[in-house]
KOLMAR-929112 format. One line per 8 residues: number of its first residue (from 1); for each residue x, y, z of C-alpha. Coordinates in nm, 3 decimals. Layout:
N
NUM	X Y Z | ... $
// end
This chain:
358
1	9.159 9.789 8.006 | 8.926 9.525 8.133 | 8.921 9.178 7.934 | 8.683 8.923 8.039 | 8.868 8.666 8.221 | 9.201 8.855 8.226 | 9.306 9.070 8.511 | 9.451 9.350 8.392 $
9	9.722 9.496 8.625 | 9.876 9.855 8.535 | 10.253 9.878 8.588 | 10.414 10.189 8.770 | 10.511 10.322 8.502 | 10.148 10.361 8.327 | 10.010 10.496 8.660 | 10.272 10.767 8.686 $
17	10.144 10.838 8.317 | 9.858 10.852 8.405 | 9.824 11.090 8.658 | 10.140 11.291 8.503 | 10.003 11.281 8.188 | 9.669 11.231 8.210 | 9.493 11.351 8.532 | 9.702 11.609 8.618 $
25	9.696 11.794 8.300 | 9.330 11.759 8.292 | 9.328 11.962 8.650 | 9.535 12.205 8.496 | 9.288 12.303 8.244 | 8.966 12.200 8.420 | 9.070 12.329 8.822 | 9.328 12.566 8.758 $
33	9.293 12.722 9.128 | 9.293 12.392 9.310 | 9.631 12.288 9.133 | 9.800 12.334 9.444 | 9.611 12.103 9.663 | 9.756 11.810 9.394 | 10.100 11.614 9.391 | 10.353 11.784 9.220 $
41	10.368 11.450 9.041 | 10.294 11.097 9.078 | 10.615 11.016 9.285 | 10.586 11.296 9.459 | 10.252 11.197 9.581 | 10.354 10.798 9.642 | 10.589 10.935 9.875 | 10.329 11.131 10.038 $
49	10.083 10.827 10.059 | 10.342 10.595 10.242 | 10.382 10.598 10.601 | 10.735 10.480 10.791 | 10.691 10.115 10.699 | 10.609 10.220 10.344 | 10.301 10.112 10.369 | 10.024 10.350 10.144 $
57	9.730 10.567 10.295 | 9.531 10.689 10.007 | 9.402 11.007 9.999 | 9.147 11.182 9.795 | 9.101 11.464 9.564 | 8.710 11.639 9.459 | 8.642 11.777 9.122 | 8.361 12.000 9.178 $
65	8.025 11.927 8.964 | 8.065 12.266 8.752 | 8.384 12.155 8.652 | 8.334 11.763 8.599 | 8.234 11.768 8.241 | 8.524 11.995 8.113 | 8.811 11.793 8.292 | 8.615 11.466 8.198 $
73	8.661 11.600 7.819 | 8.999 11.658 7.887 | 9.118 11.355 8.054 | 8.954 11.116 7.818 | 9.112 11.299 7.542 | 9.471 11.261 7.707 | 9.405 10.871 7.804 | 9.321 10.808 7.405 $
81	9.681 10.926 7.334 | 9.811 10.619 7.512 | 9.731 10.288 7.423 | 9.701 10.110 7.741 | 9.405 10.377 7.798 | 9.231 10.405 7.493 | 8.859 10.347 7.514 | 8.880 10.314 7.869 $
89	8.632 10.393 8.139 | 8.614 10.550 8.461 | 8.366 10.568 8.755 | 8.267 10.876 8.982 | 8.198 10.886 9.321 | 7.980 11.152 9.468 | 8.116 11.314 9.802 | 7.991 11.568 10.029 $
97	7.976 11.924 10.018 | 8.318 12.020 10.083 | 8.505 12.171 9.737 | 8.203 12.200 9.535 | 8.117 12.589 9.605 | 8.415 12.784 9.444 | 8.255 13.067 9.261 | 8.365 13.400 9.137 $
105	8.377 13.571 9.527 | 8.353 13.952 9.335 | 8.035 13.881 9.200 | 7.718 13.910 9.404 | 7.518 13.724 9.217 | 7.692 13.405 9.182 | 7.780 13.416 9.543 | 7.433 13.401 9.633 $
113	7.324 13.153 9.414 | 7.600 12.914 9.488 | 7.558 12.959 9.885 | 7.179 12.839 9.735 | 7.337 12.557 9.578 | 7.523 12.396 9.860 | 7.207 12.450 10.097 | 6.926 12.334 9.849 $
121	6.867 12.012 10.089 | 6.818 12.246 10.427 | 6.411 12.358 10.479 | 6.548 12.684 10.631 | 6.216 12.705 10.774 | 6.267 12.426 10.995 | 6.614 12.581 11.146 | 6.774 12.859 11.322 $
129	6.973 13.026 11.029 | 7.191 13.145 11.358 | 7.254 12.808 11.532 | 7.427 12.687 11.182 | 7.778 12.752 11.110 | 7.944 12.752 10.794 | 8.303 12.805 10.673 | 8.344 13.121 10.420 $
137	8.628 13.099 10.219 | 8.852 13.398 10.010 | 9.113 13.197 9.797 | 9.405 13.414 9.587 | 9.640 13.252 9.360 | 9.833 13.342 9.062 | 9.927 13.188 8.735 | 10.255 13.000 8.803 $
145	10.321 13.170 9.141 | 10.325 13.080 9.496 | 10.156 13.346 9.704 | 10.234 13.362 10.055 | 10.018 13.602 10.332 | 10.254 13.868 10.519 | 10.229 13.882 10.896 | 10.254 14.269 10.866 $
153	9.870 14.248 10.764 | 9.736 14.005 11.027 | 9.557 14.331 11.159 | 9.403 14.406 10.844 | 9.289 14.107 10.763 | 9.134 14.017 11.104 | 8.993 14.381 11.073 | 8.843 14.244 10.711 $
161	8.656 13.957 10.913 | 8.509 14.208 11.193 | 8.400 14.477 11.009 | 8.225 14.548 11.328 | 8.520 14.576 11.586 | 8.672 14.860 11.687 | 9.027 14.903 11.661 | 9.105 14.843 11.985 $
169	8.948 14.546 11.981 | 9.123 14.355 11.704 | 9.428 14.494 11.838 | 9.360 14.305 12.186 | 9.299 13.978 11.986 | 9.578 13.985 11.765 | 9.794 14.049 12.061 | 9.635 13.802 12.265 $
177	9.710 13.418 12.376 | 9.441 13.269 12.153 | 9.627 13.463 11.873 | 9.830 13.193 11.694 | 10.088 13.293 11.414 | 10.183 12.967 11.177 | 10.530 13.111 11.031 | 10.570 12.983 10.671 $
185	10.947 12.781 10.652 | 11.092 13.012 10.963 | 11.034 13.320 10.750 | 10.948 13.626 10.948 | 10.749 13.782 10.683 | 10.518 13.532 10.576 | 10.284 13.422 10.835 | 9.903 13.303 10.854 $
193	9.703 13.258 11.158 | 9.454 13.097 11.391 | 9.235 13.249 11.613 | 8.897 13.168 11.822 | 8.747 13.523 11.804 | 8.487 13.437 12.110 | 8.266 13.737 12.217 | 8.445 13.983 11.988 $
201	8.281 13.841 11.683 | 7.928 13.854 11.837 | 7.852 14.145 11.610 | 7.932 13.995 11.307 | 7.841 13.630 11.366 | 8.192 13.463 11.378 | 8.360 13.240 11.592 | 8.694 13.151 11.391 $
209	8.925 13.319 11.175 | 9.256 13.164 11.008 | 9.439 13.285 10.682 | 9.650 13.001 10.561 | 9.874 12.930 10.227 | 9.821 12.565 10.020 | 10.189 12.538 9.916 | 10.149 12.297 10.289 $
217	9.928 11.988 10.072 | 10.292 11.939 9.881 | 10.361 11.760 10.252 | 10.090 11.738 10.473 | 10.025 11.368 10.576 | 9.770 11.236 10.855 | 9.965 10.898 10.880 | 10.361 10.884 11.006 $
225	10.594 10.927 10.726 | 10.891 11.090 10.606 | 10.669 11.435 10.671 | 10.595 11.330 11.024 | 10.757 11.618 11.261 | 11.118 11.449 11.402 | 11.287 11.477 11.757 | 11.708 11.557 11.822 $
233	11.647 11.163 11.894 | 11.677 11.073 11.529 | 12.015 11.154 11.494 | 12.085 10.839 11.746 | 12.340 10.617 11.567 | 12.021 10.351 11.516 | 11.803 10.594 11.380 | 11.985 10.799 11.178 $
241	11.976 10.671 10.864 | 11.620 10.670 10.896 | 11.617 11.032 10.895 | 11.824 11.076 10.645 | 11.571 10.882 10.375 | 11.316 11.107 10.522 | 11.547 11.390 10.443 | 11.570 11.275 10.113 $
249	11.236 11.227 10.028 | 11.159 11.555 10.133 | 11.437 11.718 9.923 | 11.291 11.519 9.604 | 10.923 11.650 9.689 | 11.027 11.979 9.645 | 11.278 11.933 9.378 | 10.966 11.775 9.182 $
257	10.754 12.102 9.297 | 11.001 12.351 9.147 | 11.060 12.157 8.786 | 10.687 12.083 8.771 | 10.570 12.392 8.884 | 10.321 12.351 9.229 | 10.208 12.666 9.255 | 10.046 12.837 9.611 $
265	9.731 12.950 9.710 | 9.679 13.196 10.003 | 9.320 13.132 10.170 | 9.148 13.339 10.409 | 8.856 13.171 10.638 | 8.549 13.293 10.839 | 8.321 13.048 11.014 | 8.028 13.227 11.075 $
273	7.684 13.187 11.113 | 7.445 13.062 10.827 | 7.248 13.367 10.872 | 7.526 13.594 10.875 | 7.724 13.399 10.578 | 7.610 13.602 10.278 | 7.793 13.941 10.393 | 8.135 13.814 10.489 $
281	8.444 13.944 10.277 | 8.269 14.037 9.980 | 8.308 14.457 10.054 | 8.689 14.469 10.041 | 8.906 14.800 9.947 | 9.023 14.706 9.590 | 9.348 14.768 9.735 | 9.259 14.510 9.998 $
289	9.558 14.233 9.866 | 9.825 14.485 9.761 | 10.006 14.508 10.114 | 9.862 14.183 10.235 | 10.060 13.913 10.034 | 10.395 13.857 9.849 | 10.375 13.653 9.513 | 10.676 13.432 9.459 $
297	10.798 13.291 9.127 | 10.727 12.877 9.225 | 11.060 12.796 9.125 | 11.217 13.015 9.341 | 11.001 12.915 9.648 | 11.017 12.576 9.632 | 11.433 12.546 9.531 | 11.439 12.775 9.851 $
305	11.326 12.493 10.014 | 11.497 12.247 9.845 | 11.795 12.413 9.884 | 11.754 12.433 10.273 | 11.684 12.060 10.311 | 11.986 11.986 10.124 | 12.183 12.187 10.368 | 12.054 12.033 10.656 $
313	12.129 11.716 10.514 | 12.479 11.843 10.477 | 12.460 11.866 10.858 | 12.301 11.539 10.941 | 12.562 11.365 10.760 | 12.857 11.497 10.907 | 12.683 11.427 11.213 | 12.646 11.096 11.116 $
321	13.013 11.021 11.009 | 13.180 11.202 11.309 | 13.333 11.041 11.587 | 13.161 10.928 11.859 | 13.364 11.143 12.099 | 13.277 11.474 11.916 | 12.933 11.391 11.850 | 12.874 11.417 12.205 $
329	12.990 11.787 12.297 | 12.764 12.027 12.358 | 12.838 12.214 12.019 | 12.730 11.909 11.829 | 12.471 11.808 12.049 | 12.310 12.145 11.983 | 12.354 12.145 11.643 | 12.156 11.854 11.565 $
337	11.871 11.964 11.797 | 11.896 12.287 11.587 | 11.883 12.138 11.256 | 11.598 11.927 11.335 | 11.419 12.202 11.487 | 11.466 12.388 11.066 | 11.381 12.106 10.919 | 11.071 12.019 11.105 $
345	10.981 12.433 11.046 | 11.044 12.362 10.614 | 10.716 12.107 10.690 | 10.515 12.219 10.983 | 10.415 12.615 11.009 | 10.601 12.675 11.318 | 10.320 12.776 11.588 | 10.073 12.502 11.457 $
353	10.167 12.251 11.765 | 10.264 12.301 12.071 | 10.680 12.432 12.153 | 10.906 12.183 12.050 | 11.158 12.057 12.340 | 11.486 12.037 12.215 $
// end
């Protein structure tokens, strides 16, 4: 790929093959359970790297060390299959801490030693193992599903995080105001949360609790883009059509999801303290998972989704091509606040900002 005195652009056709082809397929093998957290496929991710002016914000993506030499195998063995690729090089640049500590949570043992790992550069004699806090992390996924957390076990898996609170007491939180629920696409059932635990997690060491799904990193953007959460405004006759690209983009993200098969990971978080960090959720009930989640074929999840965008779109449209006298009664006026209200709750987990005014 790189000729001396030549500069050697790649066409966008060769970068969707390679990351199609090439990178993702290597995850596949490599990363299995961090699939999720990858585009769908390489248009599907352009459209997630481009803000409102199309303009690209670039993201990034770790590959743990463990797994670096296995999906370096398999990527280089993918690139030599195409031409432009063969005997072609790459470069690595080493991050920070944050993806390279998956381990097998069920076994003691390699818990320990990988919490070892990630703190090899701290002289703990030198710190307060309880004035350092640290994020511990229960991830469950399933081959070629989407699994989604159910809000009918928010109390058992709170209870799961404070072993040492009384009933009582995690009932008072999860009934409280610092108790936020993120509903998953306006479904009732499925639901994570948020939640500052404050004194009640003095016990165990923990000041934060969330349980969230990863099926979200299909459209989660920091920039404004067609993922950016819209306002009944958009459906003004000079901004409309604006929303309806964004509606379309949308629709094609998780049309690409469904035929390529994103799947979903349900996570479950503790930040606790460093000293405390070794005994958080690794003494759960083998039947622990069994009423907490629902496992979705990804297929049917995401043309759920797909399907409900292209209704709304339905909407916006008729909206768009209806007289100007009807588009401003009440009934139509509502309507569109409604519509934008579902389609902002397909992207965002309604309860993650603050209540939308319609």
């Amino acid at each position: 790929m790189y000729q001396k005195g030549r500069v050697q652009k790649l066409s966008q056709n060769l970068l969707a093959r390679l990351y199609n082809e090439c990178i993702r397929e290597a995850v596949k093998v490599a990363v299995p359970d961090a699939l999720s957290r990858w585009p769908a496929s390489y248009e599907a991710g352009f459209k997630l790297a481009q803000d409102r002016q199309g303009k690209l914000h670039f993201g990034a993506q770790d590959i743990s060390v463990p797994h670096l030499a296995i999906f370096n195998e398999e990527l280089r063995e993918r690139m030599d299959d195409i031409p432009e690729f063969r005997d072609s090089f790459y470069v690595h640049e080493v991050r920070g801490t944050k993806g390279c500590s998956d381990h097998d949570g069920t076994e003691l043992e390699e818990r320990n030693e990988t919490l070892d790992e990630l703190c090899h550069f701290l002289d703990t004699g030198m710190i307060h193992e309880d004035e350092w806090w640290i994020d511990v992390g229960l991830e469950v996924s399933c081959q070629d599903h989407v699994v989604q957390w159910l809000e009918t076990a928010h109390h058992q898996l709170l209870s799961a995080c404070l072993p040492s609170c009384t009933m009582n007491a995690v009932d008072k939180l999860v009934n409280g105001s610092r108790f936020d629920v993120d509903r998953v696409a306006l479904l009732r059932d499925f639901a994570g949360f948020r939640v500052e635990v404050k004194s009640a997690g003095d016990l165990d060491g923990v000041v934060y609790v969330q349980a969230y799904t990863t099926d979200k990193c299909a459209t989660y953007q920091l920039h404004q883009g067609a993922f950016t959460r819209h306002r009944p405004s958009d459906l003004f006759p000079d901004k409309v059509e604006a929303l309806l690209k964004h509606v379309l983009t949308i629709s094609q993200v998780y049309g690409v999801c469904a035929v390529e098969g994103n799947p979903g990971c349900a996570r479950l978080e503790v930040r606790s303290t460093l000293k405390t960090s070794r005994v958080h959720l690794n003494d759960l009930e083998p039947t622990f998972l069994m009423d907490a989640v629902s496992i979705l074929p990804i297929n049917t999840w995401w043309s759920f989704r797909y399907y409900r965008v292209a209704a709304l779109n339905y909407v916006f449209t008729s909206l768009k091509d209806s007289s100007p006298e009807s588009r401003m009664w009440k009934q139509s006026l509502a309507l569109g606040a409604l519509a934008i209200w579902m389609l902002n709750g397909l992207v965002f987990r309604q309860g993650e900002d603050s209540p939308e005014t319609i």
